[in-house]
N, C-alpha and C positions, 0 to 999 in steps of 0.2 A: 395368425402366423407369427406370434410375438415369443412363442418358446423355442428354446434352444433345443432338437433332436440329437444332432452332431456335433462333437466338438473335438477339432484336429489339431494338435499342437506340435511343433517342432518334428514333426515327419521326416527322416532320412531313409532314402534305401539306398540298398546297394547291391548289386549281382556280382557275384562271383569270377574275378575274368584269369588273365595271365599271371597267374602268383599275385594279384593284388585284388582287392574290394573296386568297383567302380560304383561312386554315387549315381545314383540319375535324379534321386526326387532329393531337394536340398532345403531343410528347414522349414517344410510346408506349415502353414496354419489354416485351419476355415472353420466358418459352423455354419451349418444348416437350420434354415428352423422349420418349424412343422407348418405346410403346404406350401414351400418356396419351392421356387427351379433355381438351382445353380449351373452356371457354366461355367465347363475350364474349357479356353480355347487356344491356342496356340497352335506352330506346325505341328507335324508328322515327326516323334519322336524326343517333343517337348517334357515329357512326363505326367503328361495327360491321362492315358491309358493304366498305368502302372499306379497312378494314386486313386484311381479307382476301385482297381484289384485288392490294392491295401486295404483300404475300406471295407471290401467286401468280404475280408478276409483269405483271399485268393491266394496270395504268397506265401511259400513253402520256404521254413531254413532246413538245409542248410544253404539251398543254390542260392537265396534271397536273403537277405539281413534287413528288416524290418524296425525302425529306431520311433521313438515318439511317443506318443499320447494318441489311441482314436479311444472317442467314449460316445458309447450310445446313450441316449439320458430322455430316454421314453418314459414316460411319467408310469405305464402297465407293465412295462416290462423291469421297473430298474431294479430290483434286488432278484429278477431273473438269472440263471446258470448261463457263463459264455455262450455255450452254441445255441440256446433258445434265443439271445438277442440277437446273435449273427443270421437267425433264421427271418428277423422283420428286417434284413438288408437285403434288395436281391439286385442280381445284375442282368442286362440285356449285352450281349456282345455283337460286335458288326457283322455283316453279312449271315443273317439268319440262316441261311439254307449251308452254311456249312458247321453251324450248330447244331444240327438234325442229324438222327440216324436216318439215312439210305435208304438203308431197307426193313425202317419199322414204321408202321401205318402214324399218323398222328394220333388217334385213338390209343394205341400200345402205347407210344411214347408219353402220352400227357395223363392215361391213367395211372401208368407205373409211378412216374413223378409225383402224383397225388398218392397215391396209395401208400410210399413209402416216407412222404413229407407227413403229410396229416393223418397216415395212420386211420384209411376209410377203406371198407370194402369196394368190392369191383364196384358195384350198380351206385354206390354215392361216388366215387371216383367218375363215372363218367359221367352223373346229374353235374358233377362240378365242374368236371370237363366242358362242357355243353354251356354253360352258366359263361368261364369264360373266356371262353372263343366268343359269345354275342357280347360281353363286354367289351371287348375291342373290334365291333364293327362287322362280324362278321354276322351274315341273316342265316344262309342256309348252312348250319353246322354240323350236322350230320355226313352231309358231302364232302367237310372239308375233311372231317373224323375220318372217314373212308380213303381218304388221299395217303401215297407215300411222298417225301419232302419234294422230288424228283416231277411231282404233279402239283406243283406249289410256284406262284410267279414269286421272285423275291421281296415283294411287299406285302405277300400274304405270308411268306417263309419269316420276315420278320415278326410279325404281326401276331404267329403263334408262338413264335419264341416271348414276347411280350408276356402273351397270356399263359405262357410255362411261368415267367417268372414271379404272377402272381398269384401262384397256389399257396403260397402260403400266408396270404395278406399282408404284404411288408409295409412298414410303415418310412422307409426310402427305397428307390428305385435310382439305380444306378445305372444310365443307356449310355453305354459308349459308342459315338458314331451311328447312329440307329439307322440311318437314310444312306452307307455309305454303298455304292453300286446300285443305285436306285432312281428312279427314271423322277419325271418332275410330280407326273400324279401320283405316283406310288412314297415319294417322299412324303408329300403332303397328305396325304389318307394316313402313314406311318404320324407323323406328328400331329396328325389330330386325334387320332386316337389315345396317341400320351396326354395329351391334355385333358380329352373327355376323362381318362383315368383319375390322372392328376389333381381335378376338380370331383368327380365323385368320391374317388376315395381319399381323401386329405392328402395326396402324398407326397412329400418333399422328394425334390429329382436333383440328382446330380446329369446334367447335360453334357458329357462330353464331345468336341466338335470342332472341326476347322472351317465349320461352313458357319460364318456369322449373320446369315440369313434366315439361319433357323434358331440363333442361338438370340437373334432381334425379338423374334416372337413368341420366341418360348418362355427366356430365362425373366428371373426378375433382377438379379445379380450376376456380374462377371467376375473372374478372375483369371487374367493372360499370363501364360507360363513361357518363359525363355529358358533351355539348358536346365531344367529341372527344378527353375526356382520363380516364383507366383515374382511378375514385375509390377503389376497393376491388378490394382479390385476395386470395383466401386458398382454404381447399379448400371444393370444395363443401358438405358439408353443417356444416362449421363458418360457413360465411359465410352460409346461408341461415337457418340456428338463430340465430346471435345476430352480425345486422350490424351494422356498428360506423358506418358513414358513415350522415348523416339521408339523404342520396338514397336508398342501396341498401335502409334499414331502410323508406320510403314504398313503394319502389317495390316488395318482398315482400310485405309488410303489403298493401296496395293488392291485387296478384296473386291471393297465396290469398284476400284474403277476397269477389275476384269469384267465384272455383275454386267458394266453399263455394257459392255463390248469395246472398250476402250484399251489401247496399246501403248498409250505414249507416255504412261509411268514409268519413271526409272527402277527397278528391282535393286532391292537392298544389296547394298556390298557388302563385296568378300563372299566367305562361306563359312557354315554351320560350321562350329569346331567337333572335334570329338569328345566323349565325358572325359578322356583318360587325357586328354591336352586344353582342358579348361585353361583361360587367362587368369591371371593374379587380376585381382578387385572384380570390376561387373563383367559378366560375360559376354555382355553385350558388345564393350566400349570399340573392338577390333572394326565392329561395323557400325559406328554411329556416327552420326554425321556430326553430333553436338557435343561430341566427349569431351572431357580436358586430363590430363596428366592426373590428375586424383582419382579417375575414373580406372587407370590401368594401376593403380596400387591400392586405394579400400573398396571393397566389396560395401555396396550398399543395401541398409536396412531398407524393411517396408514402412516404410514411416504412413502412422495417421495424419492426412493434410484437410480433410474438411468431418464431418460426420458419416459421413458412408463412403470416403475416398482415401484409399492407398494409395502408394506410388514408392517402389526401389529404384530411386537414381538420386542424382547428385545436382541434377537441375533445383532440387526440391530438399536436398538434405544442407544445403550452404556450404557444400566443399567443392563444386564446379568453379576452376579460376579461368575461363576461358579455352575454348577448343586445342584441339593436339594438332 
């Protein structure tokens, strides 16, 4: 797990809005290496989903504006043509059963995907179809081949979308949200079967996730996203024992102690800004308990603070002069 697969530098997007650009993802960097899980976890609307897409090359200009560095750096593939690398990236999106045609059987739909991915006739299209649907857990696969998405519970709707996304043997797998509307057994049948994956076929995951329960046992590395820009990185369960940034430490704190059944946490003040009414320096600072006046005019770096630990604030940069 020592080589570099992925390597994301200075990432900016931006959507297209009211006469202007609106950033959402700001300055990203990561790398993957080959058979890690990474995690981006933050709220609903962090820019979690969207550096995914990036990645996967999902984003369309002109509505999207795409800035940075992503480089695949597969040792079989690297003097490969664009779209053959962008082929060992796949993606999982949430709620499976609305990534499904309706009204075409799973058979139709995962032969035609084969058949038009890897370039196999009908009858090896479905030997591979068949292959993997029981790679991720399912026994009677013929049954399921017979089903339309509508005769699918949504752990098996995920589960085939799973096994859609590895027809073409990617060598990262990008699930965003995999478990999301999904009951307790059905999540976890979902996340072990990424793992059985993950473990058979060497493959580096990007985990995206607001549920840090799953992202406990899955990832081996985090990285917490605030307002589109990574505030903390370090390994999982060093950064979930003792986080270092006040967002990532509310946003733990807050988690488990809904987890335990517990209510007497305070919820983060204020509220989420919009991208187009960002503060000047950290975006955070409006809601932090720990700010100081430098915090509302320099935007803080991700500074390296140990060998596997990031952190963008000012607790940690020597420009914090005491609280606002």
């Amino acid at each position: 797990m020592d080589s570099v697969l992925l390597d994301v530098r200075g990432l900016n997007i931006s959507f297209s809005g009211t006469g202007r650009d609106v950033r959402v993802v700001r300055d990203l960097s990561l790398q993957l290496k080959k058979g890690e899980c990474l995690g981006l976890v933050g709220e609903s609307g962090c820019g979690k989903t969207v550096t995914g897409l990036a990645v996967a090359g999902a984003l369309k200009y002109p509505e999207c504006k795409v800035e940075g560095s992503i480089r695949f750096l597969s040792d079989r593939y690297n003097k490969a043509p664009h779209n053959i690398k962008r082929k060992r990236i796949a993606m999982v999106y949430q709620e499976g059963m609305a990534a499904l045609n309706p009204v075409l059987t799973v058979k139709k739909q995962m032969t035609e995907l084969i058949r038009f991915h890897c370039r196999l006739s009908s009858g090896d299209a479905l030997v591979r179809a068949r292959q993997l649907l029981q790679r991720v857990g399912f026994n009677d696969v013929d049954d399921i081949l017979r089903r339309f998405p509508g005769e699918l519970s949504g752990g098996m709707a995920q589960r085939v979308c799973l096994a859609m996304a590895l027809c073409c043997e990617p060598e990262i797998l990008i699930a965003d949200e995999p478990t999301t509307a999904l009951d307790t057994i059905n999540s976890a049948i979902v996340m072990k079967a990424l793992a059985v994956l993950k473990k058979e076929m060497d493959l580096a995951v990007i985990l995206i996730s607001h549920d840090l329960a799953a992202v406990a046992q899955s990832c081996d590395r985090l990285l917490v996203m605030y307002m589109g820009k990574v505030v903390e990185e370090g390994s999982t369960w060093e950064l979930l024992s003792t986080p270092l940034h006040p967002y990532s430490r509310r946003l733990i704190e807050t988690f488990f102690a809904l987890e335990e059944g517990r209510h007497d946490i305070e919820p983060i003040r204020g509220q989420v800004p919009g991208y187009h009414e960002l503060p000047m320096g950290c975006a955070f600072y409006p809601r932090c308990e720990e700010a100081s006046e430098n915090c509302s005019i320099y935007e803080p770096e991700l500074l390296k603070i140990s060998e596997n630990r990031k952190v963008a604030c000012h607790l940690y940069s020597g420009r914090n002069k005491g609280a606002l």
